[in-house]
C-alpha positions as CSV (number, residue, x, y, z in Angstrom):
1,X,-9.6,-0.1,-21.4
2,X,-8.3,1.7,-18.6
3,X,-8.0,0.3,-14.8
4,X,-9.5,1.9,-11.6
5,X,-5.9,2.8,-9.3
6,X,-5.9,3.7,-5.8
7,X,-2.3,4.9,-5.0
8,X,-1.6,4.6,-1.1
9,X,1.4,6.8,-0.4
10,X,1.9,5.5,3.1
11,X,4.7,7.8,4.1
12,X,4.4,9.3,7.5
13,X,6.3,12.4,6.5
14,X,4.7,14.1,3.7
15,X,7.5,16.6,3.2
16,X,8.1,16.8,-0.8
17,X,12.0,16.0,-1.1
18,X,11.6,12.1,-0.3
19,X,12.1,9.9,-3.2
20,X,9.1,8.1,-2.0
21,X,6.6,10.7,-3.3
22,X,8.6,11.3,-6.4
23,X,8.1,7.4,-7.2
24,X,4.1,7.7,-6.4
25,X,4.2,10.5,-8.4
26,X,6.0,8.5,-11.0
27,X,3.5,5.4,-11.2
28,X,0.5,8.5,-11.0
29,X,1.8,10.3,-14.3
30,X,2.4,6.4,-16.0
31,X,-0.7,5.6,-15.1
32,X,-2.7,8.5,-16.8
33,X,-0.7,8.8,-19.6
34,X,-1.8,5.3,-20.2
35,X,-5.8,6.4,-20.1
36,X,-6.3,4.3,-16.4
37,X,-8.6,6.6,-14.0
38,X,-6.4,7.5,-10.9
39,X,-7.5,7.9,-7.1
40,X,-5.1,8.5,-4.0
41,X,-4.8,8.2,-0.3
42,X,-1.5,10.4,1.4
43,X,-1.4,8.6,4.8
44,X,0.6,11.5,6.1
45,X,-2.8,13.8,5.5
46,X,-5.1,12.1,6.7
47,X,-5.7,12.5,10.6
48,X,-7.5,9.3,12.7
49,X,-6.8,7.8,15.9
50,X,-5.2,4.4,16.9
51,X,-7.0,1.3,17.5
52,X,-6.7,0.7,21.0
53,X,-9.2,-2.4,21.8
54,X,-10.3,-5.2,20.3
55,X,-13.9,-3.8,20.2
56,X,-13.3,-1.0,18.5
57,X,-11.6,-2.8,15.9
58,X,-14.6,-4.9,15.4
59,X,-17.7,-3.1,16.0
60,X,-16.5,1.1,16.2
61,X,-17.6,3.4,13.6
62,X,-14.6,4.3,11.5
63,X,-13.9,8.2,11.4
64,X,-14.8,9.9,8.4
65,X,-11.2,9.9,6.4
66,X,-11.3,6.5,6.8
67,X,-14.6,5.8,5.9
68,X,-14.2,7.8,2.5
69,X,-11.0,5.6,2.1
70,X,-13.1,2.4,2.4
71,X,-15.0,3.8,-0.9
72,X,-11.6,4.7,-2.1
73,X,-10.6,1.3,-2.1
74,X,-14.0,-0.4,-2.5
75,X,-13.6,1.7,-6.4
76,X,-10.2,0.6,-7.2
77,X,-9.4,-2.6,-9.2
78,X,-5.7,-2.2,-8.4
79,X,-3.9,-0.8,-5.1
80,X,-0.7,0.5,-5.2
81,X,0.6,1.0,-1.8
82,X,4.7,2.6,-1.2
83,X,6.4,2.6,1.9
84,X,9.4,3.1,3.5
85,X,11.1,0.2,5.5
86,X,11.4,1.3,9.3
87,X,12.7,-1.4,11.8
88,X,11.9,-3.9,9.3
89,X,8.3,-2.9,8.5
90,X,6.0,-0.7,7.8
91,X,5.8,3.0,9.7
92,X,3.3,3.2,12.6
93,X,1.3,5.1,10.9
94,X,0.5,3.2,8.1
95,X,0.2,0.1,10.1
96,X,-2.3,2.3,12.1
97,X,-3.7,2.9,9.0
98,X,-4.5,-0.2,7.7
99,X,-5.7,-1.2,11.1
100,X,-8.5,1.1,10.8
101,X,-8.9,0.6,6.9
102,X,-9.4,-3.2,7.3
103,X,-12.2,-3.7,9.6
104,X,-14.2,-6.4,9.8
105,X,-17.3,-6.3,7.8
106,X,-15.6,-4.3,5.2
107,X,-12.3,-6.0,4.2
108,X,-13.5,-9.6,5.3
109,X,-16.7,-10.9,6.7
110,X,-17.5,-10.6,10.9
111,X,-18.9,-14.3,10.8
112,X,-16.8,-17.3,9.5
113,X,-18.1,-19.4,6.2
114,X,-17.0,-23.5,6.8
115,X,-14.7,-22.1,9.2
116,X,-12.8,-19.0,7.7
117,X,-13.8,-15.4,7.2
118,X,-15.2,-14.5,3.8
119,X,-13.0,-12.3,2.1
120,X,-14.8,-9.3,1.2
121,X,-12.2,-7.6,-1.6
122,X,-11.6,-10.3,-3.5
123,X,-11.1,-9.5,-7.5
124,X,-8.2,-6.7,-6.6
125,X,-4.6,-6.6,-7.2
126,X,-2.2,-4.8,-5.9
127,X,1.7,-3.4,-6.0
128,X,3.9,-3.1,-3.2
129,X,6.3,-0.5,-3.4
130,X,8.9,-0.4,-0.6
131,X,12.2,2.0,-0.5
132,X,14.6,1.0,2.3
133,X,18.7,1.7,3.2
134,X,19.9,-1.4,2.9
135,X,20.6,-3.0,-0.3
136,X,17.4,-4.8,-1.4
137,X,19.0,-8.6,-2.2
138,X,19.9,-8.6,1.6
139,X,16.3,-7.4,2.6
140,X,14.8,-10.2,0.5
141,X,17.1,-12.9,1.5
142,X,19.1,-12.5,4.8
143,X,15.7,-11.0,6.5
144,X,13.0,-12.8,4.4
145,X,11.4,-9.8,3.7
146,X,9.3,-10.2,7.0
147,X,7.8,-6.3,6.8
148,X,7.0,-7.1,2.9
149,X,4.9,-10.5,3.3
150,X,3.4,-9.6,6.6
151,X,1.5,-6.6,4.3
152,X,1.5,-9.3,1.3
153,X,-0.3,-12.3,3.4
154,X,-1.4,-11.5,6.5
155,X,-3.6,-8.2,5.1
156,X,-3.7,-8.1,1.8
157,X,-3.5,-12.0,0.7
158,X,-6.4,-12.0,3.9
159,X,-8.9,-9.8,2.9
160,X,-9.1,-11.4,-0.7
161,X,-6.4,-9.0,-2.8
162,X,-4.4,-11.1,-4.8
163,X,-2.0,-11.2,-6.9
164,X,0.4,-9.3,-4.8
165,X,3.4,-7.7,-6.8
166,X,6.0,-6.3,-4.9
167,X,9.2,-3.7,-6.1
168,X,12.0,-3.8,-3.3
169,X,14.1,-0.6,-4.3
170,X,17.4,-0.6,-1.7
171,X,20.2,1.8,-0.7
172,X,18.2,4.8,-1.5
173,X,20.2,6.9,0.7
174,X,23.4,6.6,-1.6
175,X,21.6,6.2,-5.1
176,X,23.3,8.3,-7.6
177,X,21.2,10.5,-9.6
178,X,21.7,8.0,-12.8
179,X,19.9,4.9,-10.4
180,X,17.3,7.5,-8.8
181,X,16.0,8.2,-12.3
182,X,16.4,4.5,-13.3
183,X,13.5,3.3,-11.3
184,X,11.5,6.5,-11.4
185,X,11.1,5.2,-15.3
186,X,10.3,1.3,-14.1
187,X,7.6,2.7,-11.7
188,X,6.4,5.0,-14.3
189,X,6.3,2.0,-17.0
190,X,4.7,0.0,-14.3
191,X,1.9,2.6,-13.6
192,X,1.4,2.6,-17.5
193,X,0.6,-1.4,-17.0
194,X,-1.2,-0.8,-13.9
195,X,0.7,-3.0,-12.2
């Protein structure tokens, strides 16, 4: 029996040519052809402002987009979110994003149970898909993959979505063709699995 997918393509630039969108297209068409019911967010579409104050986070009314991305995500059994490393992390805007996406009262509970916040989407999984220009071995190891396990644990692992999978593909810039098509296959294969 198929899986419910959100895909989260959480580049800021939603021009077609990055390999970024190729590889959410890649885990899409694995995905269907494997009978799982498919649903996506492009971050780079969607228009919302930044949370400026600690109020807003916690008690403002989240703009439409958002809101029908709360359902979005509410649906899906597994979340598949790609990204490409900038400064380390995660762009702006899908930081910003998140920030609005994750709101108390929807991704984990406004009052504390014996001391911690109830986490409201427990029972999901998720994939981490992250592209960067540095080879990936040095992103895991020499940097800890800060960017990765800061989505991972401190949003994701917080809000009750576990397990956390990740796919670190490096030196995307100078990938030959042969590579490029490599991991368009393993993401495909992976969407297949929905994982």
């Amino acid at each position: 029996m198929g899986k419910r997918v959100l895909i989260i393509d959480g580049h800021p630039d939603a021009l077609a040519e990055h390999y970024l969108h190729a590889l959410s297209t890649a885990y899409r068409d694995g995905a269907v052809s494997a009978g799982h019911e498919i649903r996506s967010v492009i971050v780079s579409e969607l228009l919302f402002p930044i949370l400026r104050t600690d109020k807003d986070f916690q008690s403002g009314v989240p703009p439409e987009q958002i809101r029908q991305c709360q359902e979005l995500l509410n649906w899906a059994e597994h979340v598949v979110i790609l990204f490409p490393l900038w400064l380390g992390s995660m762009p702006a805007l899908l930081k910003a994003f998140f920030e609005q996406l994750m709101r108390p009262g929807f991704a984990f509970s406004a009052t504390l149970e014996r001391g911690r916040p109830v986490r409201l989407l427990a029972g999901k999984s998720a994939r981490i898909i992250v592209t960067m220009g540095m080879p990936a071995l040095l992103y895991r190891w020499y940097f800890r993959a800060h960017g990765l396990k800061a989505l991972e644990r401190n949003i994701l692992g917080f809000c009750g979505i576990r397990p956390v999978r990740t796919s670190v593909i490096g030196m995307v810039e100078s990938m030959t063709p042969m590579a490029r098509g490599n991991w368009l296959a393993r993401v495909q294969k992976l969407g297949q699995r929905a994982q």
